[in-house]
RODREN-383362 format. One record per residue: x, y, z of N, C-alpha, C, CB in turn. Coordinates in steps of 0.05 Angstrom, whole numbers, plus 32768, in hexadecimal, padded with zeros to 4 digits. Glycine has a CB too. Layout:
N
XYZXYZXYZXYZ...
***
This chain:
313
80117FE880008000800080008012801980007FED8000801980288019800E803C80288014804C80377FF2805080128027804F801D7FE9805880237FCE804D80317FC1805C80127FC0803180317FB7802280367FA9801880597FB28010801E7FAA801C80617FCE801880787FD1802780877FBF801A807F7FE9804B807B7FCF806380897FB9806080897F9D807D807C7FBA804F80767F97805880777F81804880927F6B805580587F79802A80887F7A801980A87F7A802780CC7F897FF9809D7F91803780C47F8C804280DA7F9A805180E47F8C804E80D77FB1806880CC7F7F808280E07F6F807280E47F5480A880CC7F6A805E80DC7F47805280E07F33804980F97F32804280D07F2F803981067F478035811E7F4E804E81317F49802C811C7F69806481297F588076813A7F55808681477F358086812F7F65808381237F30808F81287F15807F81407F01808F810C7F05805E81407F00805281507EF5805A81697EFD803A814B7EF8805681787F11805D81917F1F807E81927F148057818F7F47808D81847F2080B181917F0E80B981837EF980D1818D7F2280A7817C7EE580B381747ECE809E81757EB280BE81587ED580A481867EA1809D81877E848092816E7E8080B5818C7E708078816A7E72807581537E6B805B815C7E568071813E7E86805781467E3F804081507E308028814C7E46803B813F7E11800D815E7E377FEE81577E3D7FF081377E357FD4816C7E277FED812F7E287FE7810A7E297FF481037E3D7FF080F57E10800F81027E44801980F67E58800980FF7E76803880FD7E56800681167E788003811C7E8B7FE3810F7E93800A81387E8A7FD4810C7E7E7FB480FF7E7F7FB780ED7E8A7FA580F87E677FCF80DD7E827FD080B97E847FD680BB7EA37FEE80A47E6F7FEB80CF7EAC7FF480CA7EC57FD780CE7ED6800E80DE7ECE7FCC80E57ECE7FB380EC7EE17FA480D57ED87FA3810B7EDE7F9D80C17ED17F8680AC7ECD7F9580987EDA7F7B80A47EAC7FA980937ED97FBD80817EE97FBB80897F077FDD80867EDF7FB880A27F087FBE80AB7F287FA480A67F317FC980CD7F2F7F9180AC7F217F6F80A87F2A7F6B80857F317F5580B37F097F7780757F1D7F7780587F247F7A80517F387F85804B7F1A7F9D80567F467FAD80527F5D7F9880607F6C7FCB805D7F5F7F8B80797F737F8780727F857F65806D7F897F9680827F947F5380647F787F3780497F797F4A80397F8B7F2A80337F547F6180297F757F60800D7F8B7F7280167FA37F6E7FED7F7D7F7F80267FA77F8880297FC97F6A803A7FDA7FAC80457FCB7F56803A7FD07F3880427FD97F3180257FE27F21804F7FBE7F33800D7FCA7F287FF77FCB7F3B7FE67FDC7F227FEC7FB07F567FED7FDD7F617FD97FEF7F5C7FE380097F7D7FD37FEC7F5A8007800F7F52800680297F3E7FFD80347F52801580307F237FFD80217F0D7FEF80297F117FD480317EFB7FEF80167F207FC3801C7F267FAB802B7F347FA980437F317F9E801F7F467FB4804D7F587FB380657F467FC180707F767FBE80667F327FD3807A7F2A7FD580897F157FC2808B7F277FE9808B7F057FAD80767EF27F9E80797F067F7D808F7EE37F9980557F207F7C80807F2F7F6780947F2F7F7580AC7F507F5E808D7F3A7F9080B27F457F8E80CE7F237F9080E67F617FAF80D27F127F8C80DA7EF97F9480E27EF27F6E80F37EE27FA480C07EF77F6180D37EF27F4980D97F077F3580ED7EEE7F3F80C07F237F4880E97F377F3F81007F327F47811F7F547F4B80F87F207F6281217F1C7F6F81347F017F5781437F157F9081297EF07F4F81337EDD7F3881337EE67F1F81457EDB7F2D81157EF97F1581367EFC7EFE81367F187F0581567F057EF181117F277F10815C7F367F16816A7F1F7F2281867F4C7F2981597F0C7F2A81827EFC7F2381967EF07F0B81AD7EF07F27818D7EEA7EFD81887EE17ED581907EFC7EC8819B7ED87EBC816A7F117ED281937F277EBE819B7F267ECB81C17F4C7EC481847F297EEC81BE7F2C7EF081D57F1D7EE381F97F297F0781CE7EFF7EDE81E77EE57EDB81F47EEE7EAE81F77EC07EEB81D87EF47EAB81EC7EFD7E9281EA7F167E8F81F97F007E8B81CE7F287E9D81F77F3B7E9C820A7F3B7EA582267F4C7EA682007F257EB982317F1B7EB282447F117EA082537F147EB982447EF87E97824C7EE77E7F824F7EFE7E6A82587ED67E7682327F107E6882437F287E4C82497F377E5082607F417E4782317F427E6B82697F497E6B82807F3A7E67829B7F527E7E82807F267E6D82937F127E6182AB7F097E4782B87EFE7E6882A77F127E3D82A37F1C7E1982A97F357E1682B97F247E0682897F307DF282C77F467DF182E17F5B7DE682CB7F3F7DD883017F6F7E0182D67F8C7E0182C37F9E7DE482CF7FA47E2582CA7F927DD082D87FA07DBC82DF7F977DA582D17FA17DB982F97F857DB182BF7F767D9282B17F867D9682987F4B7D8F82AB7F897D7D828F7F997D7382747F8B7D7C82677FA07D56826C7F6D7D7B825C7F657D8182427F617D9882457F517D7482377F567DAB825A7F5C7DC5825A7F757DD5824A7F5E7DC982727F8B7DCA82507FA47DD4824B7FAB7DD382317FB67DC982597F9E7DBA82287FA17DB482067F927DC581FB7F9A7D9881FA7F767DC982017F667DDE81F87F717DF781F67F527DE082087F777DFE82087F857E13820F7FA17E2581F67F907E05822A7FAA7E0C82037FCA7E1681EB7FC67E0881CC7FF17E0481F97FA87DF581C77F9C7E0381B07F947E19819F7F917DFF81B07F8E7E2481B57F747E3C81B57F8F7E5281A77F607E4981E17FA57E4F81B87FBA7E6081B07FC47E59819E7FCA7E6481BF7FC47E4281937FD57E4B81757FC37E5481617FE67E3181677FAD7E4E816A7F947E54815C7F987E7281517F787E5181707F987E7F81627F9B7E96816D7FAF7EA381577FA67E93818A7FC47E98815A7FDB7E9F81477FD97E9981267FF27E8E81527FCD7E88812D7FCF7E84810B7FB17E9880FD7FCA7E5881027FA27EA581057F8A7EAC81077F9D7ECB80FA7F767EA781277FAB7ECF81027FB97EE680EB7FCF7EE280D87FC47EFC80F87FD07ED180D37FDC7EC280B97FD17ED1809E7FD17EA080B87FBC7ECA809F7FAE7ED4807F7F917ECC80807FBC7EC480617F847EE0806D7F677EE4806E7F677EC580617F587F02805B7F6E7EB8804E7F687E9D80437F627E8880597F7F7E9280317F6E7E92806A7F6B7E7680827F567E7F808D7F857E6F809D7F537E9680987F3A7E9E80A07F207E9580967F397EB6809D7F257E93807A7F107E8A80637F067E7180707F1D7E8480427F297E60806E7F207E4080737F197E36808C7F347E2E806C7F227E3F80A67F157E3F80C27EF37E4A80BE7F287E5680D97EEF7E6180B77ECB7E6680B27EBD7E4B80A27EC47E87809A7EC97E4080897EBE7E2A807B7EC07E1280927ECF7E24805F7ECF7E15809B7ED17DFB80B47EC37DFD80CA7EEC7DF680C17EB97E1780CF7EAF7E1280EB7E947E1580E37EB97E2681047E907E2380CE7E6B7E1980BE7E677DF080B47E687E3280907E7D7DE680B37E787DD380AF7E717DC780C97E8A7DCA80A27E857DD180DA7E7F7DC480FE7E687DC880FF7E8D7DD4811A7E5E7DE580F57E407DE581027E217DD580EE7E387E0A81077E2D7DD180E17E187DBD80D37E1A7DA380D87E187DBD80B77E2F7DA080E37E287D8480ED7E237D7F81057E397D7480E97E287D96811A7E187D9E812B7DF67D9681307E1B7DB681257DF37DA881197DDB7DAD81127DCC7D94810C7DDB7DBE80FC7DDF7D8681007DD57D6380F27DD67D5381077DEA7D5180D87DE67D5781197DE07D4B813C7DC67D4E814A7DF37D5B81537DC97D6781507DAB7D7281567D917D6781477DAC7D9181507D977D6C812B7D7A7D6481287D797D43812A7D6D7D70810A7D8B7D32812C7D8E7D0F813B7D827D12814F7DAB7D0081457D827D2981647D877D1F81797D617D3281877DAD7D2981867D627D3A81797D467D4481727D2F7D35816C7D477D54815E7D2F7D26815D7D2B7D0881527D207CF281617D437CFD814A7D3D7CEE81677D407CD781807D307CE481947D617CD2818E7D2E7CFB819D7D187D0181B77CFD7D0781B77D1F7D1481C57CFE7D01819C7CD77D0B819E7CD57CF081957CC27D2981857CE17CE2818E7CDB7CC2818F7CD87CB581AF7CF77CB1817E7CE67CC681B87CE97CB581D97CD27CC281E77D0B7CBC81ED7CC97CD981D77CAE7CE881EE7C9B7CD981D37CAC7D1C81F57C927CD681C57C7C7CC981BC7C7C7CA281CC7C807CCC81977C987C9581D17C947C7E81E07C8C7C8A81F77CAB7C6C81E47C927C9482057C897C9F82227C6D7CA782207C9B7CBA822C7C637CB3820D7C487CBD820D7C347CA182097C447CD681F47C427C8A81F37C307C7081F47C317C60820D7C387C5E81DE7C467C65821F7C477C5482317C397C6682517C697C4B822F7C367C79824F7C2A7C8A825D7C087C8A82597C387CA182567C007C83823F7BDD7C80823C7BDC7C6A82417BCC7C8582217BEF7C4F82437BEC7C37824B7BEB7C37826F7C037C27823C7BFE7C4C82747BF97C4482927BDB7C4F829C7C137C5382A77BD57C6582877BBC7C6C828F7BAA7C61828F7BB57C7A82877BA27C5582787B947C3A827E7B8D7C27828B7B967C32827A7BAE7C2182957BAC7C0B82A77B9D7C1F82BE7BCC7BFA82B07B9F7C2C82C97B997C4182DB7B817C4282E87B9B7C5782D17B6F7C4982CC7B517C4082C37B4F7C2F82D37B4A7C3782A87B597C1582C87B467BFD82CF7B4F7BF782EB7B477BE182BB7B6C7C0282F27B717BFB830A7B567C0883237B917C07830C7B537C22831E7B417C33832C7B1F7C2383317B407C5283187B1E7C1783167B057C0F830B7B017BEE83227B0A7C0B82E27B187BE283227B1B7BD783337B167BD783497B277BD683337B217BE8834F7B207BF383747B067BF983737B357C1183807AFD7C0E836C7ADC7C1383677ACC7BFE83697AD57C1D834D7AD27BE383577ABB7BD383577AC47BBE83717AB67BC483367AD57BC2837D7AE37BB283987ACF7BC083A97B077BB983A27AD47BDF83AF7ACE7BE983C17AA67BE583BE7AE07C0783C07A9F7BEB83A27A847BDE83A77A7B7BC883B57A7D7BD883957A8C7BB383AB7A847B9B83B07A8B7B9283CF7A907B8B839C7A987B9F83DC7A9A7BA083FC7A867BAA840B7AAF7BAE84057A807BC384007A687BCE840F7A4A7BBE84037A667BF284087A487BAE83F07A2D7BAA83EC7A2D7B8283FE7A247BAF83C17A4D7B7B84017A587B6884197A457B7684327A817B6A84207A4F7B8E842F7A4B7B92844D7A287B93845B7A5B7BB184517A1A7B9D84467A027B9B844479EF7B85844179FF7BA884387A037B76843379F27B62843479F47B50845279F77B51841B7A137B5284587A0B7B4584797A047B53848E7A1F7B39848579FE7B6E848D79F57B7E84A579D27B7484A379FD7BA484A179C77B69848979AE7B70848479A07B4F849179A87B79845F79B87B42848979B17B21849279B97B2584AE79C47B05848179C97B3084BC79D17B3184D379B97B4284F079EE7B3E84CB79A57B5284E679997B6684E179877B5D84FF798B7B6A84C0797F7B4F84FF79737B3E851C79837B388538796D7B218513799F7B44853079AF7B38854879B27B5C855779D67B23853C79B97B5E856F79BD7B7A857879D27B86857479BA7B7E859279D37B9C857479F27BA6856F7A057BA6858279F37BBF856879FA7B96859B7A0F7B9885AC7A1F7B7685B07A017BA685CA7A167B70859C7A187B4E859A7A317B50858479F47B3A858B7A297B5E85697A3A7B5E85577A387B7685467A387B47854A7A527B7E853A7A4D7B8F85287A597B8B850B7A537BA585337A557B9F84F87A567B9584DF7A6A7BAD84CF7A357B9084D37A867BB384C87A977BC884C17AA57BC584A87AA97BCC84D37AA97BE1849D7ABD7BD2847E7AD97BDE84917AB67BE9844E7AEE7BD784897B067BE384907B1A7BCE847B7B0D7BE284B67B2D7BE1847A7B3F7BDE84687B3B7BC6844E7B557BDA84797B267BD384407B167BBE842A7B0E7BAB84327B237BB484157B057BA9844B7AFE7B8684537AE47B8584687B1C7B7584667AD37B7284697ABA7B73847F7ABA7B6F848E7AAA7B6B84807ABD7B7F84A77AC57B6A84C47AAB7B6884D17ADD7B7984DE7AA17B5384D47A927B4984E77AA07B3B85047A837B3684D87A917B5585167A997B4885357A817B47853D7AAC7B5A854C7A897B2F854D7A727B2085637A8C7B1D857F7A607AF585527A777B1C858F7A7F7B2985AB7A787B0E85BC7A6B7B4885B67A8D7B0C85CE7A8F7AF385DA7A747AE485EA7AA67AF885EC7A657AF485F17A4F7AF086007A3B7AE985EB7A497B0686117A387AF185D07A287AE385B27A377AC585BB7A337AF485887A497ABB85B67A517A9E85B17A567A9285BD7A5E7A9785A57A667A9885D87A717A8085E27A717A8B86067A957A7985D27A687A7686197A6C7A7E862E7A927A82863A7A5A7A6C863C7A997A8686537AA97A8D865C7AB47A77865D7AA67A9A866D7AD07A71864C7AE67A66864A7AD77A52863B7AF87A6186637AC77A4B86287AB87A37861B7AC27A4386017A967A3386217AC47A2285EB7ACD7A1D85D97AB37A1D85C67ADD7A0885DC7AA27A1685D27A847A0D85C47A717A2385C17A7479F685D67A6A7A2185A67A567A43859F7A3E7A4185A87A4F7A4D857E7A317A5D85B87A147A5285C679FE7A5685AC7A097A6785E779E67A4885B379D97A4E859879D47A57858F79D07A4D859079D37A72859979C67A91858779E07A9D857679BB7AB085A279F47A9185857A0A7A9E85777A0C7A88855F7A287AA4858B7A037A6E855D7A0C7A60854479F07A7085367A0E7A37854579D67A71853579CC7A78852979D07A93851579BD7A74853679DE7AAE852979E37ABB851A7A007AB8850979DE7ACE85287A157A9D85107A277A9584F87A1D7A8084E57A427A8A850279FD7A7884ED79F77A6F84CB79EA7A7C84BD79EB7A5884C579D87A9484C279CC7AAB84B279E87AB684A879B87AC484C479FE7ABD84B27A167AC284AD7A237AB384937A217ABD84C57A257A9B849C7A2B7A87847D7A177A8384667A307A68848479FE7A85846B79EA7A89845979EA7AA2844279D47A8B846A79FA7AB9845279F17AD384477A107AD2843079EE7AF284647A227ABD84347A3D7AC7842C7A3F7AAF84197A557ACA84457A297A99841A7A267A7884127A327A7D83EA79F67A6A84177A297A9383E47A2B7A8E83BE7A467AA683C47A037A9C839F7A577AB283D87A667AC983C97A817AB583C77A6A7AEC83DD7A7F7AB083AF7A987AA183AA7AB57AB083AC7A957A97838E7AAC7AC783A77AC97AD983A07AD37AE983BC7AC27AF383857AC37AE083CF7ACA7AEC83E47ADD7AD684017AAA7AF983EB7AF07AD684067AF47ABD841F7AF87ACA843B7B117AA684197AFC7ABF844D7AEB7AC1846A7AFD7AB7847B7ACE7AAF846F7B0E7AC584947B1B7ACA84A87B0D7AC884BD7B257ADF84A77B117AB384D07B087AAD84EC7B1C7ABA85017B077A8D84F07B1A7AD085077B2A7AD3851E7B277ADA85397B397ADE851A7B2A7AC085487B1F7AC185677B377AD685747B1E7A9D85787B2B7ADE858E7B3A7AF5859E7B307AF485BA7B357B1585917B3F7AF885CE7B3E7AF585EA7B457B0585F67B497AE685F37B437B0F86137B4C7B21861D7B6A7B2086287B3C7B27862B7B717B3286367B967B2686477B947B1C86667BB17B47864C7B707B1286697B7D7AFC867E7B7E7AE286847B787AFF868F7B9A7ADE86917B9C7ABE868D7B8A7AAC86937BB07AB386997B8C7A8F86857B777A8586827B847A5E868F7B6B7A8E865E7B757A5A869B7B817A3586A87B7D7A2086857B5D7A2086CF7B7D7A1186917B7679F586857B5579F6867B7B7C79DC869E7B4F79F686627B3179FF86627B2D79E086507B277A25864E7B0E79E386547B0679CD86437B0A79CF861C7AE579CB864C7B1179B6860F7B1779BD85F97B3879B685F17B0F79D885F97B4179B3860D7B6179B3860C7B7079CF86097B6A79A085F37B6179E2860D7B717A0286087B877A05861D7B597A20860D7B987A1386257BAA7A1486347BAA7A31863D7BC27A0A86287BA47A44862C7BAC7A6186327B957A6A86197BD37A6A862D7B977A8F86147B8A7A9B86087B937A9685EE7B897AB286107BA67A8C85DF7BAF7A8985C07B967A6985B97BDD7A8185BC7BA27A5885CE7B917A3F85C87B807A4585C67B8D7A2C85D67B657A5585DE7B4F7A5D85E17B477A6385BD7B507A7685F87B577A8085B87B4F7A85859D7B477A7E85917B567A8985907B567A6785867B5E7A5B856C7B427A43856E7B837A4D856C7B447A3785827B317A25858D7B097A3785857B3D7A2285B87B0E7A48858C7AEC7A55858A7AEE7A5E856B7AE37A7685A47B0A7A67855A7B057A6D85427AFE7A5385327B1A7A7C85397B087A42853A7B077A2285287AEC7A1785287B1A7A0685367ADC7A22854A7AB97A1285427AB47A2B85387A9E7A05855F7AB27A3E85397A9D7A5785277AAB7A4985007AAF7A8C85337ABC7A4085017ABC7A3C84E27AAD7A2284E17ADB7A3B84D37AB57A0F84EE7A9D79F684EE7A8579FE84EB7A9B79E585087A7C7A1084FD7A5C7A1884F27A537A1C84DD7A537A2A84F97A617A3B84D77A677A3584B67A667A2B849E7A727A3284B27A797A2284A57A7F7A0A84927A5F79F5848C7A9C79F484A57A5979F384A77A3F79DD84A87A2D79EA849E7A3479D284C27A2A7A0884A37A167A1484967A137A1984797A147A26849F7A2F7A08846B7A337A0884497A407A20844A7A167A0784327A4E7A2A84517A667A3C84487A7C7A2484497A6E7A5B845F7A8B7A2684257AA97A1684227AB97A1E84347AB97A1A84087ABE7A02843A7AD97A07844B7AF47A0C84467ADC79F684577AFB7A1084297B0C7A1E841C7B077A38841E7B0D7A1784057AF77A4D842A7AF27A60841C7AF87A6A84447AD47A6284047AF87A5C84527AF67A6884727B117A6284847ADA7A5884837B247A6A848F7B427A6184967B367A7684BD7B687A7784767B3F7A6284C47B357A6584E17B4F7A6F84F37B297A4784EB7B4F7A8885087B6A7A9685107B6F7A9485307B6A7AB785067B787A94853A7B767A9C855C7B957AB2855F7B7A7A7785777B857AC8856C7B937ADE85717B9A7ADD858D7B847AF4856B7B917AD385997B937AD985B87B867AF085C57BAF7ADD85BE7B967AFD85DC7B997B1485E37BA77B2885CE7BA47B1285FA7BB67B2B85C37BC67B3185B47BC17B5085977BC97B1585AD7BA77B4D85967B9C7B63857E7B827B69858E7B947B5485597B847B7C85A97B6D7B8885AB7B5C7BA385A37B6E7B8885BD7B437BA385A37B3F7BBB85977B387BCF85B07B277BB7857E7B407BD185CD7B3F7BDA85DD7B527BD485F47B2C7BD885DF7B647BED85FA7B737BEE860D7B6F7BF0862B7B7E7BFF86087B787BE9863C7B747BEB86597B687BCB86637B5B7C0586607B697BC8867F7B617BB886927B4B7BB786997B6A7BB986A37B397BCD868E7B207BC686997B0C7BB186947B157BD886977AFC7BA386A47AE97B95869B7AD77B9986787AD87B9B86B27ACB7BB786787AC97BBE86627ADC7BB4864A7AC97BD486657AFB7BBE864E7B0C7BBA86357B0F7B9E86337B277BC986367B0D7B8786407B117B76863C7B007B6B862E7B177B6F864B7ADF7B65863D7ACA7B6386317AC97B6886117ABB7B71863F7AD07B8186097AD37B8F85F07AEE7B7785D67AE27BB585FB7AFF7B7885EF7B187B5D85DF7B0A7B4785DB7B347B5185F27AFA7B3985ED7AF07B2885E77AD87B2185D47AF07B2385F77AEC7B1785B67ADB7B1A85A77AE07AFE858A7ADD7B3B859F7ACE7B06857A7ADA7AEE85647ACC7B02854C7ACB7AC485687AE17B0285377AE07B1E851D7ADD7B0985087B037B3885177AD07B0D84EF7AD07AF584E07AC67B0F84C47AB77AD684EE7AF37B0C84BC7AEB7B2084AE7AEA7B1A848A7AFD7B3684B97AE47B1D847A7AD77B1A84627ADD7B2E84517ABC7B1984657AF17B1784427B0A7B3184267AFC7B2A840F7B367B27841C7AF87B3984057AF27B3183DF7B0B7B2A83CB7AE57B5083CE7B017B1D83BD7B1F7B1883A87B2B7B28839D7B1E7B0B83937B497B2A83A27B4F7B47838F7B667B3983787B607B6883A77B5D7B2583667B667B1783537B697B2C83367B537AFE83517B4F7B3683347B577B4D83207B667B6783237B437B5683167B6D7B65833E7B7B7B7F83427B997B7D83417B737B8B835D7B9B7B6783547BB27B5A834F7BC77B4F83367BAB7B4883597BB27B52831C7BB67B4783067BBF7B6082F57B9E7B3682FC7BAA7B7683007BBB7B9382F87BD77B9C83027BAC7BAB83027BDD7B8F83167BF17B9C832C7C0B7B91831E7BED7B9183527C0B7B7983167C1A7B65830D7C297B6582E97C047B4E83127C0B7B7682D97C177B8482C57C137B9882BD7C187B7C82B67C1D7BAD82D47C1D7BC582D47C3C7BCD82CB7C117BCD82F0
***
């Protein structure tokens, strides 16, 4: 660029101290008008490079930050790093390389880009499986609920139907409860059996064969005998009992004999003795004991279809 001023310079001079024809002198002035378009056009270019060096000597700068901010003790940091710097260096070499780093790092980014949209792809594939497997759990959901619903019906219309057959006995004899999906029928020691007796008196078998009568066709439903005593000790009783567990077990086994005789399967009835052991009243008193002393005969419905959800869920 340097040259080319001089060279526009001593041309000047020559015109001013030296004789020369009008043609010559035209040519020089159209010559001089040339020189300086393209020292116009080269400055435009050098100022369009040093603009884009000013650019790019930013990104390196902004990049060479960032890298120092990494732990200067990690290996690939460091390689990065004293990459970044020769990078750096060669980045004023010549606008041609400049050319070919921009062609390269548009290539980086299209394949970038060709990543992304893979991977874009791949995830609305994984949220459309998630969305089929998500209306499937819903489903199951449905019927699971639908389930429970027709459980929980079918307990309470259990329950009605033995409060209704049961309906003649007093309420202080027995009562009739849903709790935790299941029918508990309690009868109270003074309904069945006298004191320390194994043998059911007859009002109390009568109200356990209206009892087996009312339950005679529920196939889907089976039946828990569980006798219960109070916490005081007990001798040698008739029956062979020894204590309150024997006692139990002993008064739950004839209430299922009855049962049973009254045509309730004896597959369908499993006979328990609790003892003292599960009362539904605390303390020593006569009352709380009285209250322990009892026999629960409690009545689950089948939960085969629910179970069958649970299983392939």
């Amino acid at each position: 660029m340097n040259f080319k001023t001089f060279t526009i310079y001593s041309l000047a001079c020559t015109l001013l101290f030296s004789c020369v024809t009008r043609k010559k002198y035209d040519d020089l002035t159209q010559k001089k008008s040339r020189l300086e378009t393209e020292k116009a056009e080269c400055d435009g270019v050098l100022q369009s490079l040093s603009a884009e060096k000013e650019r790019l000597n930013d990104q390196i700068e902004k990049l060479t930050v960032e890298n120092t901010a990494l732990k200067k003790d990690s290996t690939e940091t460091g390689i990065f790093l004293r990459t970044s710097q020769r990078n750096y260096a060669h980045l004023n070499e010549t606008y041609e390389k400049l050319l070919k780093n921009q062609d390269r790092l548009q290539s980086n980014s299209a394949a970038e880009l060709s990543r992304r949209e893979r991977d874009l792809l791949s995830s609305e594939k994984q949220i459309n499986e998630l969305k089929g497997d998500l209306s499937l759990r819903e489903e199951k959901l449905k019927e699971l609920e639908k389930v429970l619903a027709d459980k929980d019906k079918a307990v309470n219309e259990l329950k009605d139907r033995v409060s209704k057959a049961l309906l003649n006995f007093k309420e202080k004899d027995l009562t009739v409860n849903v709790k935790n999906g299941k029918v508990y029928v309690s009868l109270n020691e003074q309904l069945l059996f006298k004191s320390g007796s194994t043998e059911v008196d007859p009002k109390g078998a009568e109200a356990l064969k209206t009892l087996s009568t009312a339950l005679k066709n529920q196939d889907d439903v089976s039946v828990t005998v569980e006798g219960h005593t109070d916490d005081v000790p007990v001798g040698k009783l008739a029956g062979g009992a020894k204590d309150n567990w024997d006692l139990s077990v002993l008064r739950a086994t004839s209430i299922t004999k009855i049962l049973v005789a009254a045509g309730l399967s004896p597959s369908k009835v499993v006979p328990s003795g609790r003892g003292e052991f599960s009362p539904v009243a605390e303390g020593k008193t006569a009352e709380a004991r009285q209250k322990n002393r009892r026999t629960e005969i409690i009545l689950t419905p089948k939960l085969d279809e629910l179970f069958r959800l649970l299983d392939n869920k």
